[in-house]
py3Dmol code that shows the C-alpha trace and the ligand (Angstrom):
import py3Dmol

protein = """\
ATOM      1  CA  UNK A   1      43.411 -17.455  94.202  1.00  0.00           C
ATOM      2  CA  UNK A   2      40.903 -19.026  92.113  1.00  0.00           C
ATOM      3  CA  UNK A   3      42.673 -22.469  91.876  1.00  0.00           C
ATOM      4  CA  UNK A   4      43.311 -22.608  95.472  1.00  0.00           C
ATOM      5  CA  UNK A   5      39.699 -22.013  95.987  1.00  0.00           C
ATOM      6  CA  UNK A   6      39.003 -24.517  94.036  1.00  0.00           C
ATOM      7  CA  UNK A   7      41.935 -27.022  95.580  1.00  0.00           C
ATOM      8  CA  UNK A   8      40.233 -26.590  99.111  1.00  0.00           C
ATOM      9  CA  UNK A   9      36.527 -27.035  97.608  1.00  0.00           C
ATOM     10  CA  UNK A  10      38.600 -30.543  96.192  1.00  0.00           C
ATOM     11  CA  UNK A  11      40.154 -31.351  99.391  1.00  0.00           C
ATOM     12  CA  UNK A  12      36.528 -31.187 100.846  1.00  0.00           C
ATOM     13  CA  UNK A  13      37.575 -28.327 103.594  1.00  0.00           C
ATOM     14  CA  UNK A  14      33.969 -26.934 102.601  1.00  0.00           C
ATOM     15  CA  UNK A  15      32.262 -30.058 103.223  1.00  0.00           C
ATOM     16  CA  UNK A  16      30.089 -30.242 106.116  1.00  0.00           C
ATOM     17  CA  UNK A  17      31.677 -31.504 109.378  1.00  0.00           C
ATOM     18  CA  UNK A  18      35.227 -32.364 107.488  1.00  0.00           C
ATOM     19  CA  UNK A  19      37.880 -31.394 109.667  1.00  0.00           C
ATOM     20  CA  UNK A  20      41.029 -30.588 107.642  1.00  0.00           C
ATOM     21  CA  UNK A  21      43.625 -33.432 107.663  1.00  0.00           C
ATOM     22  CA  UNK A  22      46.394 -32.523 110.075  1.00  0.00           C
ATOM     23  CA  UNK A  23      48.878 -35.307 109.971  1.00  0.00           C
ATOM     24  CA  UNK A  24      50.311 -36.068 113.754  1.00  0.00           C
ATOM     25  CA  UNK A  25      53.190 -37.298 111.717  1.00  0.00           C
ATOM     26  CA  UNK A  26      54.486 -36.987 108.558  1.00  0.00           C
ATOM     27  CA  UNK A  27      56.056 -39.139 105.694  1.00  0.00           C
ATOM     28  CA  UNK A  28      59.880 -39.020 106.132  1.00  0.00           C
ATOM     29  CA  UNK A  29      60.122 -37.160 102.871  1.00  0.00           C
ATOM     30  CA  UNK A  30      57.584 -34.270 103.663  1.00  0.00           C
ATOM     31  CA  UNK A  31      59.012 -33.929 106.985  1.00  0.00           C
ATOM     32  CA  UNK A  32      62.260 -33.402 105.741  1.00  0.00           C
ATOM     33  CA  UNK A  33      61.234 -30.894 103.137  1.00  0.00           C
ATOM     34  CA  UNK A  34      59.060 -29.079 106.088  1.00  0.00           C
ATOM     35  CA  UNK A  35      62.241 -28.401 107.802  1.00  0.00           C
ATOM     36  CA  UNK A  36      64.050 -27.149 104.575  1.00  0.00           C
ATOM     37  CA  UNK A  37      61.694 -24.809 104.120  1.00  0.00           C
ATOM     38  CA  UNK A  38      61.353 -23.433 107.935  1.00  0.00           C
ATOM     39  CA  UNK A  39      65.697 -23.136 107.318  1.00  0.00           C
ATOM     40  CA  UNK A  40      65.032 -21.163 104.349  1.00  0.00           C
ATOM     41  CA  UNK A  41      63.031 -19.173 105.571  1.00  0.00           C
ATOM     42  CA  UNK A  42      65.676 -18.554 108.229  1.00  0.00           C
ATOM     43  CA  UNK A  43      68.157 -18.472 105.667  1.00  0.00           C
ATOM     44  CA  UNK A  44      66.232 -15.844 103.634  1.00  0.00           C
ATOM     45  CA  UNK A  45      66.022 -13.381 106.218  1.00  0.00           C
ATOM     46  CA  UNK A  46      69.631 -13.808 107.442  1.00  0.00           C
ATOM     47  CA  UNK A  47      70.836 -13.380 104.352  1.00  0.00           C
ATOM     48  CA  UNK A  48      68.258 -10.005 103.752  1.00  0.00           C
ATOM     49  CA  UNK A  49      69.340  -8.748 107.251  1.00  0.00           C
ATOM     50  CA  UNK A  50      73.624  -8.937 106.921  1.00  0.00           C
ATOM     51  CA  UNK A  51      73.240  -7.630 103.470  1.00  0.00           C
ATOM     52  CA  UNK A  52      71.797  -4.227 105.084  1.00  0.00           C
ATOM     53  CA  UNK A  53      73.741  -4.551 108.433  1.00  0.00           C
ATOM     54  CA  UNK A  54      76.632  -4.551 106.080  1.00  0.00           C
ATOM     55  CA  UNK A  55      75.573  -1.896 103.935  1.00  0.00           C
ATOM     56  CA  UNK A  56      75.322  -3.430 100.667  1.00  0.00           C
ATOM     57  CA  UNK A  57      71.622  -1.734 100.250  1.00  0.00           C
ATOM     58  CA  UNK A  58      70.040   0.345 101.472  1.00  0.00           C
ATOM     59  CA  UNK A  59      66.176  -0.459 103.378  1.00  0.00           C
ATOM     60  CA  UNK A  60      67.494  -0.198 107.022  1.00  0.00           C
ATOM     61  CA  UNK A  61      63.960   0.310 107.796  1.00  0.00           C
ATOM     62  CA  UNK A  62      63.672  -3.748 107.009  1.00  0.00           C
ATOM     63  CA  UNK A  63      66.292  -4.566 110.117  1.00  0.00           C
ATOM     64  CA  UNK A  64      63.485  -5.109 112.719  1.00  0.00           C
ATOM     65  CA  UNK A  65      61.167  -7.140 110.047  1.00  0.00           C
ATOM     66  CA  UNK A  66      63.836  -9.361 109.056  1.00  0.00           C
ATOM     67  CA  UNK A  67      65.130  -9.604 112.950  1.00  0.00           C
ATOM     68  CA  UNK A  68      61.994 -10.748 114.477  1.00  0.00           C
ATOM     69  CA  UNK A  69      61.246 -12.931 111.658  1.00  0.00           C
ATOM     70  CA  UNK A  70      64.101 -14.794 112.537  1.00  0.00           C
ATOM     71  CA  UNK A  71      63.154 -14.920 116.356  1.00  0.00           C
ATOM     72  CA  UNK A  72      59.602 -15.423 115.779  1.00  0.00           C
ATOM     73  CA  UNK A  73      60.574 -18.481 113.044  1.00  0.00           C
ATOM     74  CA  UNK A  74      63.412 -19.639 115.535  1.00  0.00           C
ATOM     75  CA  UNK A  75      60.526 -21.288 117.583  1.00  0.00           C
ATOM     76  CA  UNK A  76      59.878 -23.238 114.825  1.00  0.00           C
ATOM     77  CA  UNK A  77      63.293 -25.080 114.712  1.00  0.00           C
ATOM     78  CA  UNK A  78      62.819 -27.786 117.132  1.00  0.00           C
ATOM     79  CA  UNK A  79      59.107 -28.740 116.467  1.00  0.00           C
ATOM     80  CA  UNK A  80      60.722 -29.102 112.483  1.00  0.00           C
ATOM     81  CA  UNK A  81      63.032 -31.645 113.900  1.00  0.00           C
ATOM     82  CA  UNK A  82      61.102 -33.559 116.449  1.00  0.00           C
ATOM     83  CA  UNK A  83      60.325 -36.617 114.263  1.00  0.00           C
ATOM     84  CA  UNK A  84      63.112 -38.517 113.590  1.00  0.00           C
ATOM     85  CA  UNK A  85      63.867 -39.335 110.045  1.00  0.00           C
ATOM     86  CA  UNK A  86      67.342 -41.595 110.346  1.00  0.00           C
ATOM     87  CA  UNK A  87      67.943 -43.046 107.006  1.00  0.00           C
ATOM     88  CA  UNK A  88      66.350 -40.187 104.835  1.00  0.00           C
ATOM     89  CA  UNK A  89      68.025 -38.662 102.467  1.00  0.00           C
ATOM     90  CA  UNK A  90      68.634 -35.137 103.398  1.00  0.00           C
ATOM     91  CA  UNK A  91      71.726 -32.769 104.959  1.00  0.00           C
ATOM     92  CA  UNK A  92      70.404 -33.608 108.530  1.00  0.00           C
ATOM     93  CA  UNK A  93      72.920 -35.637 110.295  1.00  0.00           C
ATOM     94  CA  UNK A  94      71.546 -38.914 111.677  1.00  0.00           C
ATOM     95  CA  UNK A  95      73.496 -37.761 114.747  1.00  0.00           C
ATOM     96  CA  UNK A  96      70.127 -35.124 115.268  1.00  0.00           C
ATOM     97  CA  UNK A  97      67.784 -37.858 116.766  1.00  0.00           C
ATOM     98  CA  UNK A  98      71.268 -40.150 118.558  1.00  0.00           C
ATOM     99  CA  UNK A  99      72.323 -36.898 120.468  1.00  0.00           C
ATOM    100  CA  UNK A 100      69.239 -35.224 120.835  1.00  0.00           C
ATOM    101  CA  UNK A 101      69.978 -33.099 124.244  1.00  0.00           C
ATOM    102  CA  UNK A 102      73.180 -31.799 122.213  1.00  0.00           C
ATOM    103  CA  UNK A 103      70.426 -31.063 119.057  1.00  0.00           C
ATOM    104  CA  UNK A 104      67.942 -29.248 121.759  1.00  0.00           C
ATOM    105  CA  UNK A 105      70.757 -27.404 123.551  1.00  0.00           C
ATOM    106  CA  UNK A 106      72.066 -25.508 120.292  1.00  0.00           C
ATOM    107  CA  UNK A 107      68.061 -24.790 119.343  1.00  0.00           C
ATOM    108  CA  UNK A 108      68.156 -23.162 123.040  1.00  0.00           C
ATOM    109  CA  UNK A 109      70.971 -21.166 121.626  1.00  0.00           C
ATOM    110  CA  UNK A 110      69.516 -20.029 118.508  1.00  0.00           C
ATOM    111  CA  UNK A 111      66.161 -19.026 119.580  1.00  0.00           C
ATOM    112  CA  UNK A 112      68.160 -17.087 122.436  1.00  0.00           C
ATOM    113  CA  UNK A 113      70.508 -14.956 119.877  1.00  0.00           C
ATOM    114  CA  UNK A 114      67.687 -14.514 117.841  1.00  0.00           C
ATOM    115  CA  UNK A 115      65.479 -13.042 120.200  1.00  0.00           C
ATOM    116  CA  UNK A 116      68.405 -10.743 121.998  1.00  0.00           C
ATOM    117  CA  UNK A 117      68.993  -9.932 118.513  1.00  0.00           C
ATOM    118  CA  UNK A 118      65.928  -8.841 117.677  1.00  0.00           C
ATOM    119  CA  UNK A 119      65.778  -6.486 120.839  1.00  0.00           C
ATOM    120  CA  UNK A 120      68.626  -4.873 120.155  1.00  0.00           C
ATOM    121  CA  UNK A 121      67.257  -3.691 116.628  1.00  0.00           C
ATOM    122  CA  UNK A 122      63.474  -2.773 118.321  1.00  0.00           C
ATOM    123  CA  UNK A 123      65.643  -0.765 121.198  1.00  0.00           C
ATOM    124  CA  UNK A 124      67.740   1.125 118.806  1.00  0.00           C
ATOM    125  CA  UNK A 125      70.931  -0.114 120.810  1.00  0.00           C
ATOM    126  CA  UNK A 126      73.165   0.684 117.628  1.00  0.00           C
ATOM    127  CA  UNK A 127      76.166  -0.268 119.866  1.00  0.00           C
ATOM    128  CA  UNK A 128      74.441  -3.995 121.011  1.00  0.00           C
ATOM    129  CA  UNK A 129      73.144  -4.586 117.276  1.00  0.00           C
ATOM    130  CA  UNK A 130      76.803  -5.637 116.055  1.00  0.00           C
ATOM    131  CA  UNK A 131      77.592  -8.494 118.539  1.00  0.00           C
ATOM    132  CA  UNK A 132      74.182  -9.855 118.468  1.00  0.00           C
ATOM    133  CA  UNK A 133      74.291 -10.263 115.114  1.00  0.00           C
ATOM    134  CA  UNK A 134      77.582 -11.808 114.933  1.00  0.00           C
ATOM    135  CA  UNK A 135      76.427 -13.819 117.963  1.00  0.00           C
ATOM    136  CA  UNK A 136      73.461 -15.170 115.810  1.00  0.00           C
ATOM    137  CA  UNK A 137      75.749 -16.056 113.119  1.00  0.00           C
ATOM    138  CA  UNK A 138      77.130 -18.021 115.449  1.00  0.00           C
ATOM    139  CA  UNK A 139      74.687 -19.903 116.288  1.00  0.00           C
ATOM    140  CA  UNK A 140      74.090 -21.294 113.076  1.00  0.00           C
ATOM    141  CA  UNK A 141      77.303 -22.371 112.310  1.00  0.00           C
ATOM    142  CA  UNK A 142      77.705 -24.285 115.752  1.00  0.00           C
ATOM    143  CA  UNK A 143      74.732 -26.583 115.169  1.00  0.00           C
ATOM    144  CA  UNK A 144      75.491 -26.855 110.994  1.00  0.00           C
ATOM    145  CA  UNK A 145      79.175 -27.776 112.018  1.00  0.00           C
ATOM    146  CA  UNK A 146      77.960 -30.480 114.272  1.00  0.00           C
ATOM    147  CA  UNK A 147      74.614 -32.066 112.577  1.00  0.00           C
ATOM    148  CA  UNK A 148      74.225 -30.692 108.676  1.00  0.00           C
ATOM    149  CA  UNK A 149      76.333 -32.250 106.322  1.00  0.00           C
ATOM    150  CA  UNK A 150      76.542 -29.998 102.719  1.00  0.00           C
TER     151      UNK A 150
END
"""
ligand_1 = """\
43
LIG
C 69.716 -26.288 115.854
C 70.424 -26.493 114.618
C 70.428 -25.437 113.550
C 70.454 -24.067 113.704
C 70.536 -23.261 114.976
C 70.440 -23.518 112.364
N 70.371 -24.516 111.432
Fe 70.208 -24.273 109.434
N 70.092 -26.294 109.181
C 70.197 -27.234 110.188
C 70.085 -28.576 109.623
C 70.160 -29.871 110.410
C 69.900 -28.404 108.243
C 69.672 -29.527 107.194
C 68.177 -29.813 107.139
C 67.775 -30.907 106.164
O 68.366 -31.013 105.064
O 66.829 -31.661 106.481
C 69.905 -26.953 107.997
C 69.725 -26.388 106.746
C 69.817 -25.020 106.479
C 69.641 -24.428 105.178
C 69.331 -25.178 103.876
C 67.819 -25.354 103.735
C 67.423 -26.147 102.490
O 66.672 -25.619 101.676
O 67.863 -27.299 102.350
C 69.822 -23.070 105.321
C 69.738 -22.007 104.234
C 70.090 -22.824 106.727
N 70.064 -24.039 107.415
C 70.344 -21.591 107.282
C 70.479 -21.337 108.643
C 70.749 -20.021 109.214
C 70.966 -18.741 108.410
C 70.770 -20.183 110.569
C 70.961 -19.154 111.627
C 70.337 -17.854 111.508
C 70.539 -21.595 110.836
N 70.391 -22.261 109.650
C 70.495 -22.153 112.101
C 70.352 -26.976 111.529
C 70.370 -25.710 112.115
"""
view = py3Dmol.view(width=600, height=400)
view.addModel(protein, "pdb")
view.setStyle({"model": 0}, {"cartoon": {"style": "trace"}})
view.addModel(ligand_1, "xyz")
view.setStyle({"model": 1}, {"stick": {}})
view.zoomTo()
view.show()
């Protein structure tokens, strides 16, 4: 706490009339390792949600946490991927920013299955909770088949 207090005293956030420096864009590099994290953070709560849908622990409390954290982050896809970063090393396909109506469409998806998801686990629908999920998982793997290379 200290050191970030002193980081932001440093980056003159304190100073009078400095406004903070938001970047419009970003260097290819940092933009690709803003998206990697907003996918982790996906990836996090995925992985916390099956592992209790599933059984393997317990915390079934969690399943609406995880499940909106997923819709609410799921908004955060296509801003992540709006600046085009052909020719940077990362899993994105280049194929992203050449197709990206194709790109948009499976975001459309994702957000969608998230948020359905997400309902079923706030309703309690036991019986819709299953598909959605599976239906989420789906989602990913569509738009990693066509535009993440591993
Ligand atoms: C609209 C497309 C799309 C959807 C939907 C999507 N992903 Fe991704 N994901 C990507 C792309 C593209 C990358 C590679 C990003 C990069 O390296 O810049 C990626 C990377 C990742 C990574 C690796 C992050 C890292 O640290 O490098 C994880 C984990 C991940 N996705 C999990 C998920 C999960 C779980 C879901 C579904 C709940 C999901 N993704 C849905 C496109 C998508």
């Amino acid at each position: 706490m200290k050191s970030l207090f002193r980081s932001m005293i440093v980056a003159g956030v304190f100073a009078a009339g400095v406004v903070p420096a938001l970047a419009d864009d970003a260097k290819p590099e940092d933009a690709v390792k803003y998206r990697e994290a907003v996918m982790s953070v996906i990836g996090g709560h995925t992985g916390a949600f099956f592992a209790i849908l599933q059984g393997k622990v317990p915390h079934k409390d969690a399943l609406s946490y995880h499940a909106n954290a997923i819709a609410a982050a799921s908004e955060h896809v296509g801003p992540a991927f709006e600046q085009d970063t052909t020719g940077t090393k990362s899993e994105a396909k280049d194929a992203i920013w050449a197709d990206k109506a194709k790109f948009d469409k499976h975001v459309q998806d994702f957000e969608q299955a998230a948020k359905t998801l997400a309902s079923a686990v706030d309703s309690g629908d036991m019986a819709a909770i299953g598909p959605a999920a599976k239906n989420l998982g789906g989602a990913c793997k569509a738009c990693h088949d066509d535009f993440r290379q591993e």
